[in-house]
N, C-alpha and C positions, 0 to 999 in steps of 0.2 A: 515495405515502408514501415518506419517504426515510430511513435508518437509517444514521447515520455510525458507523463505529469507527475511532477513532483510536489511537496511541501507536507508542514509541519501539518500532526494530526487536530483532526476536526475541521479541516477545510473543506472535505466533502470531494477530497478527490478519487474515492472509489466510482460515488455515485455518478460524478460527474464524465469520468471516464469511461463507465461503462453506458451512459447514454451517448460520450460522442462516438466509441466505437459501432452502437448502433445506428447512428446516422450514416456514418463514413460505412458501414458494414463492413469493420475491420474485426479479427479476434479481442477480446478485453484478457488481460493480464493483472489480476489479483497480486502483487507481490505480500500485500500485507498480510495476506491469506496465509503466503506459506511462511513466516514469521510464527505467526500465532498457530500453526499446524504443529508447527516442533515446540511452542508453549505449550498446546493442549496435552501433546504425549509428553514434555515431561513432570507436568500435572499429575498424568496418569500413573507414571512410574514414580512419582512422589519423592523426582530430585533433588535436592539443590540448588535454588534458583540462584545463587551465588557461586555454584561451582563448576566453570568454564570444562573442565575436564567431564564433569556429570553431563553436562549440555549437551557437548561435543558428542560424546558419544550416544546420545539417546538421538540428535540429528545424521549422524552416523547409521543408526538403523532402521531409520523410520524411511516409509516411501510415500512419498508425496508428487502424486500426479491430479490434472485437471481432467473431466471427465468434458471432451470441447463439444460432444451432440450436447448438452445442453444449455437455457441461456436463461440467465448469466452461467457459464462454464462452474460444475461442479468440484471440490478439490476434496478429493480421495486421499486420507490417514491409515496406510496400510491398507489400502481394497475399500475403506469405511466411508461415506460419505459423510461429513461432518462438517460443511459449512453452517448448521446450525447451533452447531456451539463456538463457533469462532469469533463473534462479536461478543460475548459475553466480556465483563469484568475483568473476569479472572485469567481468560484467555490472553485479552490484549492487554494485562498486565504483566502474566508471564513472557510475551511478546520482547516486550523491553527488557528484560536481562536477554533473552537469546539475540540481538538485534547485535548485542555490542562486545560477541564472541567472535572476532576473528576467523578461525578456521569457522565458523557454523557460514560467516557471511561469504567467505569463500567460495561455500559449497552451493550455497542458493542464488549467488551472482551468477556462477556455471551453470545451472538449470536454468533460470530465467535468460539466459542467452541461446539456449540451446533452443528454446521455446522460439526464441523470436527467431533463429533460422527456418526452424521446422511450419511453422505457422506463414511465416511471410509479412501479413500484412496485420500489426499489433498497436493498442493502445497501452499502454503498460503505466502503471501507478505507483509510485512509493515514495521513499526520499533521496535513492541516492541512482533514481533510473537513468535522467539523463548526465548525471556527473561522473559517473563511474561504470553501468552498467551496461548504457547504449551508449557511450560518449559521442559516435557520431550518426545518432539519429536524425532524422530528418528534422521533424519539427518538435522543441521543448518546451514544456509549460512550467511556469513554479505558481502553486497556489495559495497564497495565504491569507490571513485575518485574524483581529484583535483576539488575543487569549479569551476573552471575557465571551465573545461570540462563537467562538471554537466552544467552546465549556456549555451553551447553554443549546447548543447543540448536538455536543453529547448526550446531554441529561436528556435531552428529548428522542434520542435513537435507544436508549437504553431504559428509558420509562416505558413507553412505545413495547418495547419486549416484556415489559412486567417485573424490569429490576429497579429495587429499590435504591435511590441514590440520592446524594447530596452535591447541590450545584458547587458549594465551596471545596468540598473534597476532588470533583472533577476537576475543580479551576488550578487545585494546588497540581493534582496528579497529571495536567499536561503542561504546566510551567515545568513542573521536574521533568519529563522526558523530552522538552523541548531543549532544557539544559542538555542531558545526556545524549539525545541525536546530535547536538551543534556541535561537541566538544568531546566524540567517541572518539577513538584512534580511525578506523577503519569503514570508511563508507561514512562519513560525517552529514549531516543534514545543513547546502548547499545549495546556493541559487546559481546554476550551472551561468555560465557570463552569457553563452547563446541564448536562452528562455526567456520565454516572453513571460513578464510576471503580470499577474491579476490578482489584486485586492480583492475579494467576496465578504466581507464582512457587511457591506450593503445590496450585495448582487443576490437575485435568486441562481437556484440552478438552473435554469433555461436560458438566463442570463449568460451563466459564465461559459454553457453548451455551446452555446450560439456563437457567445466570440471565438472560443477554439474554433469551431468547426468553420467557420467565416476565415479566418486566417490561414486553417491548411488548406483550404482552395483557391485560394486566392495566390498562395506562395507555391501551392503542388500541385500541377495540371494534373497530375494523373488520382486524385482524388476527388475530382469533381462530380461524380456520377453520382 
């Protein structure tokens, strides 16, 4: 069984994803993970974040697996465990130029499927899971809320880590990649027409846990345990 949540960044659909898959005791599925996996190496190799061709090929040689004995599932950059530098700034800034390369999204739509064969029973997170990825998943989520709430939620995930930041610069820098997810060529940022949409700009996370996980048992017997 496969459970997409999608929506724009700063809705808190990692978090929220990886606590309903620990309710449901499903696998959780990081997609934004491997995004900014192939930002951080080409950080490393100090490419052009403007040049599709540079991208391409530094996603091209990088191997990006989840290490699944652990929880939340660790995500391996070359053998490297590096989920702690994956939220940083820089990371999920280089994120958004690799996001809206074509052949790169190609390649990690085919891994993120292969996952959910291999695994079976997934929650998976990003923006284009249930529109494109799992298009006939079971049950889809879209999760969104005001820019202004997304932004001050930011600031507090990345102050929290010790980086220094500006609420109005995060507010500018997720209006623009909200632009850019809506109106990419490829995997566009999408409220798939099956998903059930929640507003969270009022909701806590237990809140919006709660509704998901209330609704796939109620619509999918076989997730009631």
């Amino acid at each position: 069984m496969i459970i997409t949540i999608d929506g724009p960044a700063g809705t808190g659909k990692s978090s929220v994803a990886l606590a309903v898959a620990e309710r449901l005791g499903f696998d959780f599925l990081d997609t934004g993970a491997m995004y900014r996996a192939v930002g951080l190496e080409a950080l490393r190799r100090q490419v052009n974040l403007e040049n599709h061709r540079e991208l391409e090929f530094v996603a091209r040689h990088a191997r990006i697996e989840f290490d699944w004995s652990r929880h939340p599932p660790g995500l391996l950059l070359n053998h490297e465990p590096v989920g702690h530098h994956l939220r940083g700034a820089e990371a999920t800034r280089a994120a958004s130029y690799v996001a809206v390369v074509p052949a790169i999204r190609e390649m990690l739509v085919q891994q993120q499927r292969a996952i959910g064969r291999a695994r079976g029973n997934v929650v998976t997170e990003g923006r284009d899971q249930g529109s494109v990825v799992f298009p006939h998943a079971e049950c889809k989520f879209y999760l969104d809320a005001s820019p202004a709430e997304r932004a001050r939620r930011r600031v507090g995930q990345l102050r929290a880590r010790g980086d220094l930041v500006d609420y109005h610069e995060v507010l500018r820098q997720i209006e623009s990649r909200d632009h850019r997810d809506a109106t990419r060529a490829v995997g566009p940022l999408a409220i798939p027409p099956d998903a059930v949409v929640i507003d969270t700009t009022a909701l806590s996370q237990d809140e919006v846990v709660a509704q998901i996980v209330e609704y796939v048992r109620a619509s999918q017997p076989q997730a009631r345990s």
